[in-house]
MARVEX-945353 format. One record per residue (C-alpha): x, y, z; residue in three letters. Coordinates in nm, 4 decimals. Example, Ala and Ser with C-alpha at 12.3 -4.5 7.8 and 13.67 -1.06 7.14 Angstrom:
2
> u:v:w:residu
> 1.2300:-0.4500:0.7800:ALA
> 1.3670:-0.1060:0.7140:SER
END
This chain:
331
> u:v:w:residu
> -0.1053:-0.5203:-2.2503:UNK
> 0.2826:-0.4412:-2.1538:UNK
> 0.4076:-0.6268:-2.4197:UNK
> 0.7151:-0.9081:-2.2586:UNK
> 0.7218:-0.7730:-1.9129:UNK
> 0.6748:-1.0126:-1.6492:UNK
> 0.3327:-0.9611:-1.4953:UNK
> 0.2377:-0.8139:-1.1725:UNK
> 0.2340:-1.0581:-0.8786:UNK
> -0.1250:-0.9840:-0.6474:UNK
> -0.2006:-1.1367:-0.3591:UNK
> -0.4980:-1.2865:-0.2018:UNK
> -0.5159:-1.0949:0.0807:UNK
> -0.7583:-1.2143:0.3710:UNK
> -0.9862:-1.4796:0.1550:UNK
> -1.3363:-1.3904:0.3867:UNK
> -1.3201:-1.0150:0.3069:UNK
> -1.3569:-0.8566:-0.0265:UNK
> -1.0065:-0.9442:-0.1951:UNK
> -1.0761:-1.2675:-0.4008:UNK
> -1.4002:-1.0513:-0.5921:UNK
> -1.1906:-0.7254:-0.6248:UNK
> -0.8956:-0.9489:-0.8276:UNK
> -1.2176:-1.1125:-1.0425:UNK
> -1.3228:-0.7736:-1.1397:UNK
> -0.9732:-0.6172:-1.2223:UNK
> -0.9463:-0.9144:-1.4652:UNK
> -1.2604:-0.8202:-1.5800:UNK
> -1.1843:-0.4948:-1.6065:UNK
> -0.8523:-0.5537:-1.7260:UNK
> -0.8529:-0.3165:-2.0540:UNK
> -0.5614:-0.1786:-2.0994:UNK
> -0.4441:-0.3482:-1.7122:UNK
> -0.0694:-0.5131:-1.7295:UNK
> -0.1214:-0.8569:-1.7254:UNK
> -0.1223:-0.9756:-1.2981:UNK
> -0.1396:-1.3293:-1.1559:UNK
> -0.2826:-1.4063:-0.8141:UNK
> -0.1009:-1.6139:-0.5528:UNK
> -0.4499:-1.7144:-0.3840:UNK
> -0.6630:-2.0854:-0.3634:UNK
> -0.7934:-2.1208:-0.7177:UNK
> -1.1487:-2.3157:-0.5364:UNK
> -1.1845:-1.9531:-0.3038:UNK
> -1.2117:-1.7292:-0.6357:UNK
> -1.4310:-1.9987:-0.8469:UNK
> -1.6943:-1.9791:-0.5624:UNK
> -1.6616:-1.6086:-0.5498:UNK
> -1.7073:-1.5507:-0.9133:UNK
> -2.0128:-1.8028:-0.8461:UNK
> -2.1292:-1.5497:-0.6167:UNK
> -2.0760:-1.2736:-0.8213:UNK
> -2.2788:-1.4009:-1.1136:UNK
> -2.0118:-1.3278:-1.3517:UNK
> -1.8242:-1.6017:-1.5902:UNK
> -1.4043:-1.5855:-1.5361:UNK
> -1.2289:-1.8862:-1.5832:UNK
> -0.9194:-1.9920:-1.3350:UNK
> -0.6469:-2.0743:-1.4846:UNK
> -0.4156:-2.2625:-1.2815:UNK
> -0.0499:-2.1439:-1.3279:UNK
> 0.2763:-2.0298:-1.2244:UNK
> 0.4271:-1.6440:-1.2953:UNK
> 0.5873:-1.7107:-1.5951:UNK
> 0.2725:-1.8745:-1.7524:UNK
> 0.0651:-1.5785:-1.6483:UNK
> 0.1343:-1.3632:-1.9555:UNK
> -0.0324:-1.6454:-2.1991:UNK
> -0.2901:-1.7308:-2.0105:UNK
> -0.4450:-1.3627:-1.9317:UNK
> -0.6107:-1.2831:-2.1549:UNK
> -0.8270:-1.6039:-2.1528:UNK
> -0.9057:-1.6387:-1.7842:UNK
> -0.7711:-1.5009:-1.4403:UNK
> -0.4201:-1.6422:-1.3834:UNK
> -0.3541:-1.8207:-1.0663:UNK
> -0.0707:-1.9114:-0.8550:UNK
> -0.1953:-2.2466:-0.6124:UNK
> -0.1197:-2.1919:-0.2560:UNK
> 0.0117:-2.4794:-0.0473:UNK
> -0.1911:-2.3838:0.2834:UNK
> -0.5737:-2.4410:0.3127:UNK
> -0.8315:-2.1804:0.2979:UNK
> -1.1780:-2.1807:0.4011:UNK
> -1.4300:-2.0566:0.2056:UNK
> -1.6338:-1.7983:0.4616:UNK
> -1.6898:-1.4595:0.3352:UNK
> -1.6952:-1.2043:0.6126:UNK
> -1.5860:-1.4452:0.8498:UNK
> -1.2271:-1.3640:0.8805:UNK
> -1.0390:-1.6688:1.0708:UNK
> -0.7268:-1.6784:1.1804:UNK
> -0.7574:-2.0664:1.0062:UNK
> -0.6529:-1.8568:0.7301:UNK
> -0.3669:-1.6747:0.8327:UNK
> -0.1193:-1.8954:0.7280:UNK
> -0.2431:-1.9122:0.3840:UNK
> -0.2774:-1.4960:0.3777:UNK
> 0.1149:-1.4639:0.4957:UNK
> 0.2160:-1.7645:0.2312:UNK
> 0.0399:-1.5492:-0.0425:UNK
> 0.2359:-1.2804:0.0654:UNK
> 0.5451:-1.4359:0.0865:UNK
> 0.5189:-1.5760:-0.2787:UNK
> 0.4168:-1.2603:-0.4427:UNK
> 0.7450:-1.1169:-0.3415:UNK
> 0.9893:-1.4064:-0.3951:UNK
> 0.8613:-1.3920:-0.7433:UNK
> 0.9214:-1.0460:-0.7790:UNK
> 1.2732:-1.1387:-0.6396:UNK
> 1.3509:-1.4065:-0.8655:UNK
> 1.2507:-1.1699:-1.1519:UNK
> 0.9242:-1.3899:-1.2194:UNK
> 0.7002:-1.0615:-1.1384:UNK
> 0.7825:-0.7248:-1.1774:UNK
> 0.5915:-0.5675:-0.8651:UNK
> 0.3782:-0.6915:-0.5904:UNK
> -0.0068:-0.5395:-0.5692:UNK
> -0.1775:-0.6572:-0.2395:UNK
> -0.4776:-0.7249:-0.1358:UNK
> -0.6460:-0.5830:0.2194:UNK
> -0.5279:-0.8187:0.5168:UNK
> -0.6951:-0.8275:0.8420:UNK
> -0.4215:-0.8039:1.0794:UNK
> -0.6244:-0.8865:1.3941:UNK
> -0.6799:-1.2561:1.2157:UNK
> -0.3019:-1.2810:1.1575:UNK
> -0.2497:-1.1874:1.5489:UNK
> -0.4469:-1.4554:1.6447:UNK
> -0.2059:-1.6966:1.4503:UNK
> 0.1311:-1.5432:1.5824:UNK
> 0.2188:-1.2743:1.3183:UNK
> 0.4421:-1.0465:1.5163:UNK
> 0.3853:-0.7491:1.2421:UNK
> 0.2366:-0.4286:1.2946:UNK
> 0.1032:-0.4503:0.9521:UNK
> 0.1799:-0.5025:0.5241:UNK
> 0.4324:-0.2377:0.5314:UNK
> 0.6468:-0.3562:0.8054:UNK
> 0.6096:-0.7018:0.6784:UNK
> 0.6820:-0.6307:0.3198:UNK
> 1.0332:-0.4747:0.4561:UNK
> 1.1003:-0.7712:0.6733:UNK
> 1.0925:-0.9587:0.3445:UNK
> 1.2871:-0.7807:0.1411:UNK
> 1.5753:-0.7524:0.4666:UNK
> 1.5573:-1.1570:0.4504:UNK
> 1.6457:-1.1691:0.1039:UNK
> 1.9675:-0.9585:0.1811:UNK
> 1.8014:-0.6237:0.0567:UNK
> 1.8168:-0.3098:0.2741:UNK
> 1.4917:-0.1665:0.3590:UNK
> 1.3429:0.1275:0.5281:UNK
> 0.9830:0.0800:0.4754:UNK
> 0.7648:0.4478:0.4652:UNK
> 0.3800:0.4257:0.3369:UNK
> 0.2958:0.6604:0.1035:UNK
> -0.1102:0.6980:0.0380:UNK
> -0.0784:0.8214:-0.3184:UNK
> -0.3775:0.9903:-0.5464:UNK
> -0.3597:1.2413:-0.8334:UNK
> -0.5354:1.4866:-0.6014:UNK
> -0.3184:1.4234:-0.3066:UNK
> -0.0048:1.2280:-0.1840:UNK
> 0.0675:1.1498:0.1931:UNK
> 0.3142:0.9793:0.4065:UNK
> 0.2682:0.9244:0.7658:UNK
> 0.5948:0.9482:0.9544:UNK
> 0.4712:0.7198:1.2493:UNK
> 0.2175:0.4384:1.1036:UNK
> 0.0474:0.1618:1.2824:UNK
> 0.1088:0.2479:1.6209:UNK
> -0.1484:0.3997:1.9358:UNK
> -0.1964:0.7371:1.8830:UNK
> -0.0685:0.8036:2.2806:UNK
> 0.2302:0.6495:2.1124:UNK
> 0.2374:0.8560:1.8427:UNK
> 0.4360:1.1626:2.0210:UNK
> 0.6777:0.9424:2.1993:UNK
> 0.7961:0.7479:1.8874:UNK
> 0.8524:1.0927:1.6996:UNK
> 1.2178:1.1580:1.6279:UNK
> 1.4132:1.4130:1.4590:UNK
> 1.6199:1.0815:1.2863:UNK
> 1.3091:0.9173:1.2031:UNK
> 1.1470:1.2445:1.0303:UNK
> 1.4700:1.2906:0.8090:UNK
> 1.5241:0.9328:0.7285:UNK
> 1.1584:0.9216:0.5764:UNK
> 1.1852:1.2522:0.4320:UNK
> 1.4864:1.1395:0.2394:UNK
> 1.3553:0.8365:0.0689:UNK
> 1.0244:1.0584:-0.0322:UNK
> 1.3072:1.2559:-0.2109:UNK
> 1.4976:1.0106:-0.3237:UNK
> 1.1828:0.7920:-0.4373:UNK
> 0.9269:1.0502:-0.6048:UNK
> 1.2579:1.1311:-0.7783:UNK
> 1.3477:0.7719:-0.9108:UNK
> 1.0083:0.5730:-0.9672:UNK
> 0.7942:0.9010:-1.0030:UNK
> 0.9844:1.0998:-1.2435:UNK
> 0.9609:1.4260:-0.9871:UNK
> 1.2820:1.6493:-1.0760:UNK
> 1.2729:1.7719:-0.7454:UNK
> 1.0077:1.7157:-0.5243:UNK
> 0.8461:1.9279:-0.3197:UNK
> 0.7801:1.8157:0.0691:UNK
> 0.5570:1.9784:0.3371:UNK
> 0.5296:1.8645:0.6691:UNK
> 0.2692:1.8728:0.9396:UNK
> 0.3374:2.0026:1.2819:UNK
> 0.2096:1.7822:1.5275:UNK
> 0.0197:1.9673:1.7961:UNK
> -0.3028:2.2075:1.6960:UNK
> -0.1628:2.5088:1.5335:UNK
> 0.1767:2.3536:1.4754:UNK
> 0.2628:2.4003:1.8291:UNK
> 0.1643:2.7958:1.8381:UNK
> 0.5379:2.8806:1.9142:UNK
> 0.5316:2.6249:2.1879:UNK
> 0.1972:2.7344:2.3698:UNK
> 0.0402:2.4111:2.2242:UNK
> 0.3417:2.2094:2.2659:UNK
> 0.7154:2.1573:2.1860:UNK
> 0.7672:1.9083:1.9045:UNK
> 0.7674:2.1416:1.6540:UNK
> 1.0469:2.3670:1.8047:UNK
> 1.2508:2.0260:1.9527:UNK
> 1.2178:1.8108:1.6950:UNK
> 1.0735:1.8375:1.3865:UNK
> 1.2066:2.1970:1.2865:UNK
> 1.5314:2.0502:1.3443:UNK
> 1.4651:1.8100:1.1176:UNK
> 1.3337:2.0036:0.8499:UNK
> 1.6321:2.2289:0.8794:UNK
> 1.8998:1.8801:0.8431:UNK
> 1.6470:1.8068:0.5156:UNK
> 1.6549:2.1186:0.3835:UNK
> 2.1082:2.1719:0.4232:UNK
> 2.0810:1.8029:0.1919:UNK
> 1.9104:2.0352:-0.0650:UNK
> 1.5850:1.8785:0.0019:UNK
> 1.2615:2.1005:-0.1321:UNK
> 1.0831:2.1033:0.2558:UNK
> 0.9190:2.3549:0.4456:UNK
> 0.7176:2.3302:0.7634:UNK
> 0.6028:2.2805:1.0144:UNK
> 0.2357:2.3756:0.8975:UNK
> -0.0694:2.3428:1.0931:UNK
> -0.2435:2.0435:0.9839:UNK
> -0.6069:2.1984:0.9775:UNK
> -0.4511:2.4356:0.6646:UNK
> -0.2773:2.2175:0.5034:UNK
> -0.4969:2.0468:0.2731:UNK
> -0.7132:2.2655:0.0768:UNK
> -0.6706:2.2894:-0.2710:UNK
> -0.4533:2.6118:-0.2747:UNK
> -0.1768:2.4899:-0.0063:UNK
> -0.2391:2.1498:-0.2076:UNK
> -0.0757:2.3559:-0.5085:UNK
> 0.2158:2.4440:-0.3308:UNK
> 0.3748:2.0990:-0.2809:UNK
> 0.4282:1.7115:-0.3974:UNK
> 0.3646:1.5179:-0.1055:UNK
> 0.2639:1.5796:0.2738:UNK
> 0.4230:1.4454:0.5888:UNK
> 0.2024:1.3804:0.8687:UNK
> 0.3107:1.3150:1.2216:UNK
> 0.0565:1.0606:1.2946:UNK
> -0.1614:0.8023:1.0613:UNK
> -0.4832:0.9952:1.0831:UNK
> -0.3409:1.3026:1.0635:UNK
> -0.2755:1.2666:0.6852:UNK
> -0.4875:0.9394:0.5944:UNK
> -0.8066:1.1631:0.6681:UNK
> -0.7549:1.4314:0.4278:UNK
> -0.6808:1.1603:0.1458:UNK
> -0.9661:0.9202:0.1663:UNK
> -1.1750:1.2144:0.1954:UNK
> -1.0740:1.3829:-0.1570:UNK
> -0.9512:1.0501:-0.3108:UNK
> -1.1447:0.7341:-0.1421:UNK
> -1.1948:0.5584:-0.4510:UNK
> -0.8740:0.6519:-0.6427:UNK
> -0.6662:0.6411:-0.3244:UNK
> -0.3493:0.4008:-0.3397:UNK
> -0.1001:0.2642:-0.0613:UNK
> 0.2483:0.2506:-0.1853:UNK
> 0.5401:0.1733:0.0002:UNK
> 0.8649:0.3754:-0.0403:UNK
> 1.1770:0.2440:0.0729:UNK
> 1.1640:-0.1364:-0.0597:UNK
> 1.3677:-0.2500:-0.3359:UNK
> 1.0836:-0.3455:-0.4897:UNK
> 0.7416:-0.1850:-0.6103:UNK
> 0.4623:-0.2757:-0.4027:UNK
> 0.0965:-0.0809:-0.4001:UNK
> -0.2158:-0.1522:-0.2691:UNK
> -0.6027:-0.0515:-0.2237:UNK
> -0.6205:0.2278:-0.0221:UNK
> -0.9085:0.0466:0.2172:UNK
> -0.9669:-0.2426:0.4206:UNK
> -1.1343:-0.6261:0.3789:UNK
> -1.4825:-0.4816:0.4039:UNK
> -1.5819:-0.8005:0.5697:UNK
> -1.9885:-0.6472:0.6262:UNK
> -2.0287:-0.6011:0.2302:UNK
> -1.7389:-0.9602:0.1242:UNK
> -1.9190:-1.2333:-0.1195:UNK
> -2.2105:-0.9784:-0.1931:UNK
> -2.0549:-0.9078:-0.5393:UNK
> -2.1120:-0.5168:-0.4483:UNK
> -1.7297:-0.4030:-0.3753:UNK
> -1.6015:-0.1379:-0.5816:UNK
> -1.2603:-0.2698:-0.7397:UNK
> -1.1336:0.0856:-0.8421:UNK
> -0.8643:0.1679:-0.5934:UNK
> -0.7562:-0.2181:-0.7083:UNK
> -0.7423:-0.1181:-1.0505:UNK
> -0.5502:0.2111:-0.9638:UNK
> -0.2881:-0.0173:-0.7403:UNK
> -0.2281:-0.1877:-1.0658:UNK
> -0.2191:0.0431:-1.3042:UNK
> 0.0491:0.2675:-1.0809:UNK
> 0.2404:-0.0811:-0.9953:UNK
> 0.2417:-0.0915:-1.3846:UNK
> 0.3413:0.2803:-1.4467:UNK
> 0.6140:0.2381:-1.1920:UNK
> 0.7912:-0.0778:-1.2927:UNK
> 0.7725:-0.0005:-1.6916:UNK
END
């Protein structure tokens, strides 16, 4: 246990896919977890630890009861929106009650009732239906924080002791991907990398390498001009700010476990230009954290898993890892 902290705020995330049993089994598993309450429906995880065949107790609560109650049953925060009790049906019935959960975890965190926000996989196509006008968490999660008067420039990190990723463009087409590329937007998420792995991570100075984006980094502009128009240029702005960057390197080197050894963190052009490489060496272990928030927020490094949700199979360890970094962070 962390002793008087406040605990970690989870969320529900989207109630038909695989959330609601991944929170039951970090409680179960919670030895030597931070204490963590769940803003979720108390009646959606009592049915799924039904399913699961596993006893856990729901204690109903609010944050700053979460700390007593943990370590005799799973803490939970009521929602006020319904949720229906479907798994692997996602609905967009639910949506309302997936953005509330959401919206709670960090409010707590900035009221000082929680000291980090761990969330649960969403199914954004289900909160589409309903109206959300979000490409995703991240971009959410730094809507919130600008509403409650705190700058934000949201960047995803995927993070794993074996590897650690950012994407500079996220949740976008990949036709899109080369058109929203900027020099400004390649040096404004290469400086809160820096400025973040050097805060929350402890890195002295961190050590960046980024990703061309055309095969071969471009070949000296046979395979394409990015690299020599714009992301050079930014690397060279990064590096005059005393930043530790080189690049651009051709993606299909980049990842082995010798050019691995030679730096901190990699930035990729495009989302599956980096998120390949790190579910592949870390699928289980992998965690999303997002940089740039002035708060801590990490997550499972995979999706709702609707085909396996209310089967009791889902493995919670990427969960556990979310937590115990959200903990490590915010100590």
């Amino acid at each position: 246990m962390t002793g008087d902290m406040p605990p970690l705020a989870m969320t529900m995330g989207d109630p038909a896919g695989i959330g609601p049993e991944l929170a039951l089994a970090a409680w179960r598993n919670r030895t030597p977890s931070a204490p963590f309450v769940v803003f979720a429906a108390p009646g959606i995880l009592a049915a799924a630890a039904k399913r699961a065949g596993f006893a856990a107790t729901i204690i109903e609560t609010d944050a700053a009861g979460a700390q007593a109650a943990f370590s005799n049953g799973l803490p939970v925060v009521p929602l006020t929106n319904a949720v229906e009790d479907a798994p692997g049906r996602s609905s967009a019935a639910n949506a309302a009650a997936t953005i509330e959960s959401i919206e709670r975890a960090v409010k707590a965190v900035h009221q000082g009732e929680a000291r980090a926000v761990v969330t649960n996989p969403i199914a954004k196509a289900a909160l589409y239906q309903a109206g959300f006008k979000y490409p995703g968490h991240t971009e959410y999660l730094g809507a919130l924080a600008e509403a409650w008067g705190a700058p934000a420039f949201p960047v995803m990190m995927i993070w794993s002791e074996t590897l650690k990723v950012v994407p500079v463009t996220i949740h976008i087409p990949l036709a899109d991907a080369p058109k929203a590329l900027t020099a400004e937007l390649i040096i404004r998420t290469g400086r809160i990398v820096d400025r973040d792995l050097r805060a929350r991570f402890g890195v002295a100075r961190p050590r960046l390498a980024v990703a061309g984006l055309n095969p071969h980094a471009g070949e000296g502009g046979a395979m394409g001009r990015e690299e020599i128009a714009i992301i050079g240029p930014a690397i060279e702005v990064l590096r005059a700010e005393g930043i530790d960057v080189v690049g651009p390197l051709s993606a299909d080197t980049m990842f082995h476990p010798k050019a691995r050894a030679r730096y901190d963190v990699a930035l990729t052009m495009y989302h599956d230009q980096g998120l390949i490489p790190v579910k592949t060496l870390a699928f289980d272990e992998g965690v999303n954290v997002t940089l740039g928030l002035p708060f801590v927020r990490t997550s499972p490094d995979h999706g709702t898993a609707f085909d396996i949700a209310g089967k009791g199979v889902a493995n919670p360890a990427s969960l556990i890892a979310a937590l115990k970094l959200a903990d490590r962070l915010t100590r």
